[in-house]
N, C-alpha and C positions, 0 to 999 in steps of 0.2 A: 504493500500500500504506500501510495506519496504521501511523505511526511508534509504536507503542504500548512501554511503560517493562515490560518483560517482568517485573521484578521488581515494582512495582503491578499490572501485568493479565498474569499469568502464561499466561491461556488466548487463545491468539491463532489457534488452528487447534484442529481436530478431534483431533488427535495429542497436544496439549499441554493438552486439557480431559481427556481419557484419562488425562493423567498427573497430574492432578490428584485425579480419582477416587481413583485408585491410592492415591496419597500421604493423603489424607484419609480413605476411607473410607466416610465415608456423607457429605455434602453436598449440601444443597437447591438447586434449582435457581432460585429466586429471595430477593431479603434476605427475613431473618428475625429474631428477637430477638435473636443472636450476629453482631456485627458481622464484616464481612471473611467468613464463613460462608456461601457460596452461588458460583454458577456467573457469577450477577451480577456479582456485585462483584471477581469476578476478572477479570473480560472488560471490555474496554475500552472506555468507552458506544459508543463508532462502530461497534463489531460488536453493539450493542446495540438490537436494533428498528434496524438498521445502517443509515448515511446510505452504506456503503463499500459494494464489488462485494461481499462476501463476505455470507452470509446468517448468518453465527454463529451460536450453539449451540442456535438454534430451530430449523437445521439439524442441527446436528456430535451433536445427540443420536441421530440416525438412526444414523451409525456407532456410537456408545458402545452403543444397546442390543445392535446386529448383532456387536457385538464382544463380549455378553456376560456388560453390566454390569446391576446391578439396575434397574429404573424403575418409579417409583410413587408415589403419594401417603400415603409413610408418614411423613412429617416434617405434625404438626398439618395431616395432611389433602392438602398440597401437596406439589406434584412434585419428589421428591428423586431420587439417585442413590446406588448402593451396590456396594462388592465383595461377590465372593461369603463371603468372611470372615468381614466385619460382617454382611451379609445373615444369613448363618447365625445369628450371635450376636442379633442384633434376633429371628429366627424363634423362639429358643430362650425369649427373654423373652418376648415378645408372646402368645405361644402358650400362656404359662402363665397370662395375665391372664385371670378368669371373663367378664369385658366383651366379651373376645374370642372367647372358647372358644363361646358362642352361636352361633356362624357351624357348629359341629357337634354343635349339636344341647346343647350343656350346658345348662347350669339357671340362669338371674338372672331378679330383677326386670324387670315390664316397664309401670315405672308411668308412664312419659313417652311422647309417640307416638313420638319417633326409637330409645327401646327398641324398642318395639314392632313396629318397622318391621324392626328387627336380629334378634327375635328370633323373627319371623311367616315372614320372608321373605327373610331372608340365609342362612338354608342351604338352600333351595330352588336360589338363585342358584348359591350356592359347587358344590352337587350337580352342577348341571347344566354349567357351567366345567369339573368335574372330566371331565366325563362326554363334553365334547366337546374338552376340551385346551387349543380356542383358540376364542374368541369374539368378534365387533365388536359394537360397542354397540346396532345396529341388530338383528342376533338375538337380543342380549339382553332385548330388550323384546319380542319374537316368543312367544322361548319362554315368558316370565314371563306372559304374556297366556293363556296354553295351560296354564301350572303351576300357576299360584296361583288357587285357585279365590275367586270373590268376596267369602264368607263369610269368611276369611282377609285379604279386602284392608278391606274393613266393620271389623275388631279394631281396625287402626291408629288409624284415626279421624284426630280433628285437623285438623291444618293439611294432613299430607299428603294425604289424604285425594280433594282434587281431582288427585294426580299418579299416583292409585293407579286413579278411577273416573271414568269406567267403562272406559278402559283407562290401561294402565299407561305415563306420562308419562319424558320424561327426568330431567326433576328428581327423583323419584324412585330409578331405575335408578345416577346419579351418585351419590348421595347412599351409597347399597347400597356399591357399587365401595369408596367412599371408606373406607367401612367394612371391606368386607372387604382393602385395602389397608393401614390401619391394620396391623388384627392378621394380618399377614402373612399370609394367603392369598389372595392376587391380586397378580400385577404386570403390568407392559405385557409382552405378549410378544413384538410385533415392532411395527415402524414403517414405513412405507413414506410414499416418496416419491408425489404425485399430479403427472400431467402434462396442463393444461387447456389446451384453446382450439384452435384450427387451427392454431398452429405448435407448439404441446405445450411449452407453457412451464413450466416448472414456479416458483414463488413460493413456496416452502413452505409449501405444503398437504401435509397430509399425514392418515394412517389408520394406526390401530391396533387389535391384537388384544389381549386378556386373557387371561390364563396363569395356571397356579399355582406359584410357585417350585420346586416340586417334580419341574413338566414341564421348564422351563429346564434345573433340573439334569440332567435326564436327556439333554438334548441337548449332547451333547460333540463334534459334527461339525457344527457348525454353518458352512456354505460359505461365510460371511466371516471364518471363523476365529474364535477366543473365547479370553477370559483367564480362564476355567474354569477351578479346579484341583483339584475335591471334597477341598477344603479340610476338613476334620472336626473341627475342634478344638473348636468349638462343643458335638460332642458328648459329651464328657470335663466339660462344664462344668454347674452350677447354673444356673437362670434367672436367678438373682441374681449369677450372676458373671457371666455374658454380657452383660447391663448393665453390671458394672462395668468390665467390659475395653474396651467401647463407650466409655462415659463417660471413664475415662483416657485413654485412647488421644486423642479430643478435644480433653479441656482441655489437653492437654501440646500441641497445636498453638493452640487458643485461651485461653490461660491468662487466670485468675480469671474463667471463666464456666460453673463446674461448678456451680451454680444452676440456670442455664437451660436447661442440658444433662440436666439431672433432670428437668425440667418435659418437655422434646423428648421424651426415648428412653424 
């Protein structure tokens, strides 16, 4: 076992990255511009890309989603975690930006092709997520193949343009995700373990579905049990104070980095 300094790597098992969520709130899962701020740099390099038995939190995040917690690429794109608390409050801001509001159907500029790409073709996406609940990224290129019709994929242009035609590419499809992850409508919906080979080993390979926060919430029986609490306080709040209660809440555990914390949430 790693003799690991619980007070420098607080996260040493699945149970104690859990309570780490808990305690912080939203945190990314790998370093970022807010030192100490990540799932990383709480975990002890040896459970890190681990030299130990223990597969670490490229594992233990399978229990955290099944338990509950938010997951997604809403920290500048990358894979972060959240309560449902903060999730709510991030929903509340995010949802208010016109950058985001695209994804149904609002109105912005689409003068650059990664607009264009947000604004052609990420509610088509977001539609069809809603419409089936839960998706792998392999139907999502199914269906976007069958949705978007050409003349539509032809507007983007640009550089994407080869991830678009003549069918629609992963780089692409990631790209979409990232975005509708962003402005909160998409998270991971579930995670499964994969077991390969003739003795079924498993290495942490793993599979995931997309969601929309809003189907999450709805499941409160989830049979590995959840720290769901339809928490609502979010909705009592402005967009602008749901930010701010994000943002305090933060710098009061990473103090003098309410700059960077501006620039994140």
């Amino acid at each position: 076992m790693v003799n690991a300094d619980t007070e420098l790597f607080p996260i040493r098992s699945a149970e104690s990255m859990m309570q780490v969520i808990m305690e912080t709130g939203i945190i990314p899962f790998s370093r970022n511009r807010v030192r100490g701020w990540s799932i990383e740099e709480m975990t002890h390099p040896d459970w890190w890309f681990t030299t130990s038995e223990q597969l670490g939190p490229w594992d233990w995040k399978v229990d955290a989603v099944q338990e509950g917690f938010f997951y997604g690429k809403f920290v500048s794109r990358k894979s972060a975690f959240a309560t449902e608390k903060m999730y709510r409050h991030l929903m509340n801001w995010r949802r208010s930006l016109p950058k985001y509001r695209v994804a149904e159907g609002g109105s912005c500029r689409a003068a650059t092709v990664d607009e264009r790409l947000q604004k052609y073709i990420s509610p088509i996406l977001l539609s069809a997520i809603r419409e089936h609940e839960s998706l792998e990224s392999p139907q999502i290129r199914a269906l976007l193949e069958k949705a978007v019709p050409m003349e539509i994929r032809k507007k983007v242009g640009g550089h994407i343009e080869k991830y678009l035609i003549p069918k629609v590419g992963k780089q692409a499809v990631d790209f979409l995700l990232g975005f509708l992850d962003m402005g909160t409508w998409t998270v991971v919906g579930d995670i499964t373990r994969v077991y390969r080979g003739p003795d079924c080993e498993y290495k942490g390979w793993q599979r995931n579905t997309v969601t929309t926060p809003e189907a999450l919430l709805m499941e409160f029986d989830f049979p590995f049990g959840n720290r769901l609490t339809q928490d609502t306080a979010a909705a009592d709040c402005t967009p602008e104070e749901s930010r701010r209660t994000i943002i305090d809440h933060l710098e009061a555990l990473f103090p003098g980095e309410r700059a960077n914390f501006e620039k994140l949430i």
